[in-house]
C-alpha positions, 0 to 999 in steps of 0.5 A: 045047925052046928058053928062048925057047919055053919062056918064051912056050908053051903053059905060060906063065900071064899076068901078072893085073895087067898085064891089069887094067892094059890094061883101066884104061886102055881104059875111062879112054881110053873115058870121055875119049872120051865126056866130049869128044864129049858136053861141045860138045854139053852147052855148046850148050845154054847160053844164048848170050852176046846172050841173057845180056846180056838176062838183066839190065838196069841203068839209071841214074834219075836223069835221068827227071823226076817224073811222066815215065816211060822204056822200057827193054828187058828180055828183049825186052820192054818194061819201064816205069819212072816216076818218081812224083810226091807226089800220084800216090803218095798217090793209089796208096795210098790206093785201096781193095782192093775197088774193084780187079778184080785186088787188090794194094797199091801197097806190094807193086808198089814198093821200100820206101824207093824209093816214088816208083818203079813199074816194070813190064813194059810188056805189056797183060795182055789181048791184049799190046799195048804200052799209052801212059803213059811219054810226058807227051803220052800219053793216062794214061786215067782213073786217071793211069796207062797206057792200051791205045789197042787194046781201052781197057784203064786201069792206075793209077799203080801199074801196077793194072788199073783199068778194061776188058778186062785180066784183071790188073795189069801185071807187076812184073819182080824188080828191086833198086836197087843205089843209090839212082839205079841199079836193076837188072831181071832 
């Protein structure tokens, strides 16, 4: 028998780490293999960038007079914010819990140290229509807030449900001012 034959024959014993080293390698080549097929469709998943730009809106205050209101878009929807006058802010405070169908203190709708601001989402809670109110030449309905045209559901001027079919007040969106004049929705 040959050196060469005697090296690589039937009596030859392999070498155990040069084994466990080839199977090291194949599962790690395995687990990368894995991680870059499953990361594209992982990161997918994530909300697309036109979708994170709706996840907040920032908006500048200062140019809404008071007892005028603007719209602003958040998430699609639109959110009122209204600039409240002295008389309209004491007029919110100062109704009683019991005479409101859905109870809520105007304290717990608005920003302490920001009271002359409402903002809520701009969505009737009846049926989802958009109600009229922002607008000086809107109808305020009774209670000086907004007013649904479609089924005559009213909202005072802290966004309460007051009179018609609307089961509850109109929602308040998380908001947080950043300055006194900038507030941020979402």
């Amino acid at each position: 028998m040959s050196a060469t034959a005697h090296e690589h024959g039937a009596g030859h014993v392999p070498d155990p780490s040069k084994r466990d080293f080839l199977k090291l390698v194949a599962a790690s080549g395995a687990a990368i293999g894995v991680g870059a097929i499953a990361w594209p469709l992982i990161d997918s998943m994530n909300p697309s960038g036109d979708v994170l730009a709706l996840s907040s809106v920032e908006f500048d205050v200062s140019s809404v007079p008071a007892g005028q209101g603007v719209t602003i878009v958040w998430r699609g929807k639109p959110v009122f914010v209204r600039h409240r006058t002295p008389e309209e802010i004491k007029t919110a405070e100062s109704v009683k819990l019991s005479e409101l169908g859905d109870p809520a203190a105007d304290a717990d709708r608005v920003k302490a140290g920001h009271e002359q601001w409402i903002v809520v989402v701009g969505i009737c809670t009846h049926l989802g229509c958009v109600p009229l109110g922002n607008k000086t030449t809107d109808a305020r309905g009774d209670f000086g807030g907004w007013f649904c045209p479609c089924h005559g559901s009213q909202y005072d001027v802290s966004g309460r449900m007051r009179h018609g079919p609307a089961p509850s007040n109109l929602a308040v969106p998380p908001y947080a001012f950043m300055t006194d004049t900038r507030i941020k929705i979402g």
